[in-house]
N, C-alpha and C positions, 0 to 999 in steps of 0.2 A: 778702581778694581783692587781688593783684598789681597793681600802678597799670601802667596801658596805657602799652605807649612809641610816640610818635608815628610813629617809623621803622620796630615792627614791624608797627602798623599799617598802613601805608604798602603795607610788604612782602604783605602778608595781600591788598589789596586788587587791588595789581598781579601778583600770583598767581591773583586770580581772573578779573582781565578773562584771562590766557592761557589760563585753565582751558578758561573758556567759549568764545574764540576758538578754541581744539583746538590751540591753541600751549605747551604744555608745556612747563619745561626740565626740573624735576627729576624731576615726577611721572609713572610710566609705566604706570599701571594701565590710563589709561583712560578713568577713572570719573570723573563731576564728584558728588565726594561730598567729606565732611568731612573723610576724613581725609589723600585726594589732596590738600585744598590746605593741607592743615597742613604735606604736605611738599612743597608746590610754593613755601608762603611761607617754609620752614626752620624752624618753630616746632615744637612739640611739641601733640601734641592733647587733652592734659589743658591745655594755656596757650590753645590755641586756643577752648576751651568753657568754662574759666572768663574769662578776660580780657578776650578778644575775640569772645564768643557773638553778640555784637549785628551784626559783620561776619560771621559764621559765619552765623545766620539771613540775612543780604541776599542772603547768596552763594547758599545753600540756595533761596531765594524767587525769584532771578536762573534757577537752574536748573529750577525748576519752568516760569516763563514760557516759558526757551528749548524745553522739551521739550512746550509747548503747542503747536496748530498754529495756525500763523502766517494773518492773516487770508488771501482771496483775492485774488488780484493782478487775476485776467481774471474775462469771464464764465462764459467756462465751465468754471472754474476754480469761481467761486460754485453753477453747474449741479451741478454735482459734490459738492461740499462739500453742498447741499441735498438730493441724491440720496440719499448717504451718513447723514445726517444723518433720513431717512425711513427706510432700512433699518435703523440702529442701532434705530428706535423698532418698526419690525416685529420686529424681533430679539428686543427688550424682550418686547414682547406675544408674541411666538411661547413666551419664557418663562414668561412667566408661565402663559400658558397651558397649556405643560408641565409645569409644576408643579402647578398643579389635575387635570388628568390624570392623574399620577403617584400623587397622593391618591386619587382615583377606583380607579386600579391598584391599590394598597396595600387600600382597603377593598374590593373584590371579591377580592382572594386571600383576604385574611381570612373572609370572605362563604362562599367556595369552600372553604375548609379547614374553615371547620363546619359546611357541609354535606356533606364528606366524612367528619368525626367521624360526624357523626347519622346519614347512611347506614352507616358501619361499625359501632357499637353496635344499628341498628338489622336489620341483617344479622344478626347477634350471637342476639339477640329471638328474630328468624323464625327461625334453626334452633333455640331451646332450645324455642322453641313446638312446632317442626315434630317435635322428637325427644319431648316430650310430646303432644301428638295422636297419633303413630305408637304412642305405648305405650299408652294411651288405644283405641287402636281396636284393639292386639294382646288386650289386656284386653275388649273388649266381645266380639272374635268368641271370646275362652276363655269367656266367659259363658255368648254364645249357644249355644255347642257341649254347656255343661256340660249349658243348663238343657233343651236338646234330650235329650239323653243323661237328667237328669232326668225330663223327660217322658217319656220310653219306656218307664223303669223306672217308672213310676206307672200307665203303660196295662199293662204286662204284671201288676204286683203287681192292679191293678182285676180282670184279665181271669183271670188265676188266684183271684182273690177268687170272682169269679162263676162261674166253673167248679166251684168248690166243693161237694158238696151242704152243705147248710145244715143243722144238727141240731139241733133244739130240746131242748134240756134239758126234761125236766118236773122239775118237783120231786117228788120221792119221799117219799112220805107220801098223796100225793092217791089 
């Protein structure tokens, strides 16, 4: 590791107060970031993150601070800030609570889509039922019709039975 020199130290530092002040000379990005003030102090920023990391993090910690909000000055300034300060927490909660909702969402589709399954398989059922019943009861009335037709020919063979005369055999010998 390169030994610090006191003067680009120096340099590094008084690049930051301009950074942060929004006084610039060399850097024109914009940004108060690391590598803006590598060239706002004329260093290079592999020298700037090994050498001088430790000014590099103040600088970085400086600009988190300046980009916090700064306390209130009035009161209604603090009204405000306290206002603010309830809605971000309503905010919160309104999240969260949209997120447990979303769950709830997620498991009734889910919910919905199998019982859109089990309705369709069970559609499915009722016609192979309904197309077996159907052949089923084409089958009873061929039955009915045969055993009717059946029957008739059993009354007619009966009824020419008995229209018959009846001839006794004797046995021949007597």
């Amino acid at each position: 590791m390169p030994k610090a020199d006191p003067a680009v130290a120096q340099a590094i530092k008084e690049a930051a107060d301009r950074l942060l002040a929004g006084r610039p000379i060399k850097a024109t990005a914009g940004r108060l970031s690391a590598s803006e003030l590598a060239i706002e102090a004329g260093v290079s920023r592999a020298r700037l993150y090994d050498t001088y990391e430790d000014l590099k993090n103040a600088f970085e910690d400086q600009v988190k601070e300046q980009k916090a909000d700064p306390p209130p000055a009035t009161l209604r300034e603090q009204e405000l800030s306290d206002a603010n300060e309830g809605l971000k927490q309503e905010v919160a909660a309104l999240r969260d609570r949209l997120s447990v909702a979303d769950g709830y969402r997620e498991r009734w589709q889910e919910a919905a889509h199998a019982a859109f399954r089990i309705v369709n398989v069970l559609e499915v059922e009722k016609a192979a039922y309904v197309d077996t019943i159907e052949g089923m009861e084409r089958r009873v009335e061929r039955l009915e019709r045969e055993k009717k037709s059946l029957k008739a020919e059993k009354e007619d063979l009966a009824e020419r039975l008995r229209s018959r005369p009846t001839r006794l055999h004797r046995p021949q010998g007597d």
